[in-house]
N, C-alpha and C positions, 0 to 999 in steps of 0.2 A: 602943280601937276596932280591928278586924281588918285595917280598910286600914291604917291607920297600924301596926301591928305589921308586916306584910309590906312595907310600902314601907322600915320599918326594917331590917329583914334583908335586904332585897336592895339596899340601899344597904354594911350591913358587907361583904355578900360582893364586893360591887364594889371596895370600898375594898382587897379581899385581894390583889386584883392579877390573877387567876388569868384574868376575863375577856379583859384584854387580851392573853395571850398567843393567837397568830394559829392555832397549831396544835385550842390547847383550842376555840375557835370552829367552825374546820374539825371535829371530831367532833361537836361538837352539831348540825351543819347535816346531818351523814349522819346520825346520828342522827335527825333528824327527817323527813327524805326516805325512809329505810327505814320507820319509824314508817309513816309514810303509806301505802307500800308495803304494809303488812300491814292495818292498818287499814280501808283503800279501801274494800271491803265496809260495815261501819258507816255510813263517812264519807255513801255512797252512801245508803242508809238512812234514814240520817237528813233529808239535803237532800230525800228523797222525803215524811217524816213532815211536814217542817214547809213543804213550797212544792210541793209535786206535782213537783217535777225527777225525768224519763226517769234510767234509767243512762246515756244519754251527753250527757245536755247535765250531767247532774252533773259525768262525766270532763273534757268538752271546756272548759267556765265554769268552773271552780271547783279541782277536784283535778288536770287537764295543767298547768295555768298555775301552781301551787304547785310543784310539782315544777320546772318550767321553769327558775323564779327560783332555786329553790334549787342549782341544779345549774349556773346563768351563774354567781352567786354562789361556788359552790366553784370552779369555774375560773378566774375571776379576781381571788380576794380576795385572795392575798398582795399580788399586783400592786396591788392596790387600798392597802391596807396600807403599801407600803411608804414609806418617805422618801423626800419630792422634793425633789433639788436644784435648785436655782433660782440663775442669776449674782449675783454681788454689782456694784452702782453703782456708780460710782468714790468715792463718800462713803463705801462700805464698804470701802474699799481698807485694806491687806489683808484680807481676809474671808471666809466659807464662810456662804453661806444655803441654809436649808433648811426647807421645811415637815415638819412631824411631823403625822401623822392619830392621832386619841383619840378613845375613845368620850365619846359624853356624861356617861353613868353609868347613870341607872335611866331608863327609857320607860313610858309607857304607850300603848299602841295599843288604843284608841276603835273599835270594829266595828257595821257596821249589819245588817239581816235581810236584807236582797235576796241579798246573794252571800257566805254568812254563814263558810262556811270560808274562801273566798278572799279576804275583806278582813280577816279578821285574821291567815292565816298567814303572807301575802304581806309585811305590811311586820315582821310581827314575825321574820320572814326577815333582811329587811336590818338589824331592830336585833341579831339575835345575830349576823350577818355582821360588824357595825361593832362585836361589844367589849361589848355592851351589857346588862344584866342587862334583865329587862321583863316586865310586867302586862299581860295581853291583855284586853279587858270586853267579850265576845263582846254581843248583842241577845238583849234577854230575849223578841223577837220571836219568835225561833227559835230555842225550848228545846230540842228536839233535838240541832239539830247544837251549842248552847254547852256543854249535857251532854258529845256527844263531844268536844271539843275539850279541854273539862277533864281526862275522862279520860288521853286520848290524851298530854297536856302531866306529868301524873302520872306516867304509865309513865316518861316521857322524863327528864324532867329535876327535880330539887330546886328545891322554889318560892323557895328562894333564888333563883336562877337564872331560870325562866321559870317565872310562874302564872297562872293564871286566876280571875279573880274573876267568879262570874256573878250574877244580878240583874237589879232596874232601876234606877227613877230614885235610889230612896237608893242603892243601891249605888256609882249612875255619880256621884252629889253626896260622898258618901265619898272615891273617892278624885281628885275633882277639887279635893279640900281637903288633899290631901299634897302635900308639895314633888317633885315632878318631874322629873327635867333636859331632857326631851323629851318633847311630848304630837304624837300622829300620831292624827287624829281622822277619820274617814269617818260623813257622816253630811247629813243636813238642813242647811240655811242658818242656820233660827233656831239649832239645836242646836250650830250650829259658833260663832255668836256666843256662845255663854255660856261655850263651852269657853274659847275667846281671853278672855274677860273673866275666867274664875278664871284663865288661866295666867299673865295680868298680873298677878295678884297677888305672884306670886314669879319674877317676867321669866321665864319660860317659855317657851321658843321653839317653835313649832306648825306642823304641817302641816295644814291641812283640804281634806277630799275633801270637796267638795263637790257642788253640780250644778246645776239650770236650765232654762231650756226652749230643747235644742238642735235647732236647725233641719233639714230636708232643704232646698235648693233644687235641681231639677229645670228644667234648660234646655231649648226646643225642640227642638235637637240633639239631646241625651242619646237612647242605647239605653234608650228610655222603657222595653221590657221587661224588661229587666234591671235597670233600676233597683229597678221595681215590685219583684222577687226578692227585690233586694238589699235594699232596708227593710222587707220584712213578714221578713224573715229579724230583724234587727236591733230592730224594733220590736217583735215579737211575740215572743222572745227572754224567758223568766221572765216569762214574761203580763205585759211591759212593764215589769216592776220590774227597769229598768236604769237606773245613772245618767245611763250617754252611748247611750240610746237615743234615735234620732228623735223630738222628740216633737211636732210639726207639719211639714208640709210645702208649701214654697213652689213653687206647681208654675206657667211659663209658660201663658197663655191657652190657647194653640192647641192644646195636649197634654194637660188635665185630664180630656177625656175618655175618651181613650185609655187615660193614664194609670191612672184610677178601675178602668176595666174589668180593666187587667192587675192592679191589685192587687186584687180580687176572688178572679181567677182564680187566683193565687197562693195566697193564704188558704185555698181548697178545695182547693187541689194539696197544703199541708201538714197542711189538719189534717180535710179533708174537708166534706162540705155540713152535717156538725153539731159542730162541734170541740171541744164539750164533753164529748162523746162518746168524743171521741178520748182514748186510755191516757196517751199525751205530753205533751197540752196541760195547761201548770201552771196554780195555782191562784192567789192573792191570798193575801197571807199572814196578816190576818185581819180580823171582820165591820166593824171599824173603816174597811180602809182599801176594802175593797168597798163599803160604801153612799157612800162621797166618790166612787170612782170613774162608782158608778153614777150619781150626785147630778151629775157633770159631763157626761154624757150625755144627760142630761134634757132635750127640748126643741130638740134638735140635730136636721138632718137627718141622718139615718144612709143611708149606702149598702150596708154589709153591718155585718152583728152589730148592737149596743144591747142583746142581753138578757145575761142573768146568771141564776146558778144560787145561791142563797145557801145552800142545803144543802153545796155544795162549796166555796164561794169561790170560783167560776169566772165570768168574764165573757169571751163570745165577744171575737173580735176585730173588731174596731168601725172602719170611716172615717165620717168624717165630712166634709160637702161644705156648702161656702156658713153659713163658719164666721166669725160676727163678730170681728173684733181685740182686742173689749172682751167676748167671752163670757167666763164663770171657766172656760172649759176649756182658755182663752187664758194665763189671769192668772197659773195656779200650773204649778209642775209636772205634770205628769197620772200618771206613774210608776203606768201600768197599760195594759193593750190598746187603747187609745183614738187615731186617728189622725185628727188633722184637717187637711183639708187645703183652703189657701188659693191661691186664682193672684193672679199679678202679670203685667203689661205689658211692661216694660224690667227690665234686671238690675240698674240702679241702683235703681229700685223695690224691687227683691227687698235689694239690698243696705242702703236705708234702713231698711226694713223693721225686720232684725236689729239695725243698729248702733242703734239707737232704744231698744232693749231692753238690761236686763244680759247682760253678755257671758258667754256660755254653755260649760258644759262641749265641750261638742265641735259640729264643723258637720258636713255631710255635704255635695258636690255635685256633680253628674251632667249632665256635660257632654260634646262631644262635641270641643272647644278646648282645645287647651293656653293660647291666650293670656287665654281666660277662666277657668281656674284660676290662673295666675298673679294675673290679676287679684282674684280672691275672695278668696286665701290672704294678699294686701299688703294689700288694704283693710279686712278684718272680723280684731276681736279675738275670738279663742276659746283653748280650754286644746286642744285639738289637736281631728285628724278626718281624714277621708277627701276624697276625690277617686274619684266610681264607685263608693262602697261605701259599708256602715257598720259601726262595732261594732271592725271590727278594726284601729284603731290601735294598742290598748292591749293586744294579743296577743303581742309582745315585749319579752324585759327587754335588747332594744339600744336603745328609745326610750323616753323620760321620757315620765310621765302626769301629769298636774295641770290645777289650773283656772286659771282669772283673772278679776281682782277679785271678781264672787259669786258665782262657780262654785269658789272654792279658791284658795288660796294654798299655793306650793310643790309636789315633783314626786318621783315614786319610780319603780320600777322599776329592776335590774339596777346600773349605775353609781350611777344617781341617787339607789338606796334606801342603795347603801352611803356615799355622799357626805352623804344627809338626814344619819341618826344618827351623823357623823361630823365631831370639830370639826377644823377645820385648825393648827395653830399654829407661826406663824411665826419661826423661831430663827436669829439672829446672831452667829456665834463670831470672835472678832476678839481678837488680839493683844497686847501692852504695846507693840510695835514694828511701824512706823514711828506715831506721835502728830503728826497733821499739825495745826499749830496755828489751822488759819486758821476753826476753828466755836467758837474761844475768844474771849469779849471780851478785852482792847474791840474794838470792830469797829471799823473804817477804811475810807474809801470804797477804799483799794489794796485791802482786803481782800473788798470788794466785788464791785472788778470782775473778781478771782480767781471769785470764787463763781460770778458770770455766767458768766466764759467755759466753767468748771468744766459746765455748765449746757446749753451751748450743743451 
């Protein structure tokens, strides 16, 4: 079998040692940052072939934030790298401890269509940062850019070392049946349970990107126009195929109508009175997941948008107003132009609301209080988010990304990508002198109350 042959060669080449040295890493990371560097063109190209992405929201989403990472990552990998001493207890007396950092070994990094270069070059970033040989499985969604990628990984490096394997479902069933040392998975809910279910197979430890239906809440207070801005920027963002984009909105009584209007107004200020029209405005990446989306729109009141183009895979940008809790537009993710929006009463209201639901990829809320964001941020579980905006928590690799409970488990970005593919191990160097006798049997209660005080 093909996987299983490469997951065997880049296990011996791991076993050579050559990974771990910190220097050999630091070149592959330039290496691949110049790659990109030359490439970019293509890269560009491509994300236009397979999702209608502008040249700059390809640069801005996708190919900045690759770079980004890769360049926190060269500035601080030795440091990352190196050995932490840590005090020894007085049980360790005389003693020297120290954590040592290792790679895993071999990874596979699991990619989805939406943000098709940035979620796989991003953590497969931090697993060459951390030591790590690795299989990238780009979305057979978006052949295009898995093509470049492969390429691009070609020029770069010996598939010893980093390969790509493209395909689908047997591909991705392939090599979820090779032993692993680390699976970093971005993808669907269901899709993430089955990955967790083969990794168990062989204790595989996982990251999953997941995601949800994360919220806007909108307070009376809130710079209601700015808000509006702020999430048809975020919402409408890859015609909505984001994981942490807004994907309903909890907007106070007194302001939904207000509200409604600015995001109208908005929506024509970027993409004009027929945004289909519009050169920028992307597409659905394909006829699959355009008729669900349309299928959720169905019988909704719409305020602006509800039609779609199926010759392009395009669907305007959609609100939605006087949206039941139990509609399926409600139930799934919507991960397309589609915005529904609900009001609430009291902020507790808005707050039972969420906590009612799985805890989602990210929240967003738009207030005009600090003591009510204090308050939103203590009381609702989320994998992170905003305060007055959306979209840009996850813009630097100085702060961790992840979900919680079904939005993801575990967190990447900058630090945290080198920490994921990074095992700790904790080491105790200690002496033949002084051997204090007192953790030898027999034990005696005088030996006891040593221990205690020892303790104390």
């Amino acid at each position: 079998m093909k996987t299983e042959r490469l997951a065997e060669k880049q296990r011996a080449f791991f076993e050579s040692g050559r990974t771990r040295d910190v220097n050999f890493r630091m070149a592959a990371l330039r290496r691949l940052r110049d790659g990109i560097g030359r490439w970019e063109g293509r890269i560009k190209a491509a994300l236009y072939q397979d999702l209608h992405k502008s040249s700059f929201e390809s640069y801005m989403t996708e190919i900045s934030l690759v770079r980004e990472e890769i360049d926190f990552l060269l500035k601080h990998m030795k440091e990352y790298a190196g050995t932490e001493r840590v005090p020894a207890v007085l049980s360790q007396f005389p003693g020297r401890c120290f954590v040592k950092k290792e790679p895993y070994g071999t990874v596979l990094v699991m990619s989805p269509w939406n943000y098709p270069f940035l979620l796989s070059l991003q953590p497969a970033a931090g697993a060459i940062a951390a030591g790590n040989c690795c299989v990238i499985k780009p979305s057979a969604y978006a052949p295009a850019v898995s093509r470049c990628i492969r390429d691009l990984a070609r020029e770069l490096f010996s598939d010893r070392y980093v390969a790509v394997v493209e395909g689908g479902r047997e591909e991705n069933a392939g090599l979820l049946e090779q032993k692993f040392d680390y699976i970093f998975f971005t993808g669907s809910v269901n899709v993430g349970r089955l990955v967790m279910e083969k990794a168990a197979k062989h204790l595989t430890p996982v990251t999953l990107e997941l995601g949800g239906k994360s919220p806007c809440i909108v307070e009376r207070d809130a710079d209601v126009d700015l808000a509006a801005k702020r999430i048809v920027f975020g919402k409408f963002l890859n015609s909505g195929q984001t994981c942490v984009a807004p994907d309903y909105c909890l907007v106070q009584q007194e302001v939904e109508k207000r509200f409604l209007g600015c995001l109208v107004k908005w929506i024509r200020r970027f993409w004009g009175a027929r945004p289909l029209e519009h050169p920028d405005y992307p597409r659905m990446v394909n006829g699959k997941h355009f008729d669900r989306v349309m299928g959720l729109i169905s019988g909704q009141e719409t305020v602006t948008g509800g039609r779609g183009r199926r010759s392009t895979l395009q669907i305007a940008p959609t609100v939605l107003r006087n949206v039941s809790a139990d509609a399926p537009v409600m139930r799934e993710e919507i991960f397309g132009p589609v915005l529904p929006v609900l009001t609430y009463r009291s902020l507790a209201e808005a707050e039972s609301f969420v906590a009612a639901r799985p805890r989602p990829l990210a929240l967003y809320l738009f207030t005009g209080k600090k003591s009510t964001a204090r308050r939103v941020m203590n009381r609702l579980s989320f994998g992170g988010g905003c305060v007055n905006d959306t979209i840009l928590h996850l813009a630097s690799s100085r702060m961790p990304f992840g979900g919680v409970g079904e939005s993801g488990m575990g967190s990447y970005h900058g630090k945290k990508s080198f920490d994921t593919f990074t095992h700790e191990k904790s080491i105790l160097v200690r002496g033949a002198w002084p051997d204090v006798p007192l953790r030898y049997p027999p034990y005696t209660k005088e030996k006891e109350a040593l221990l205690r005080i020892s303790n104390d």
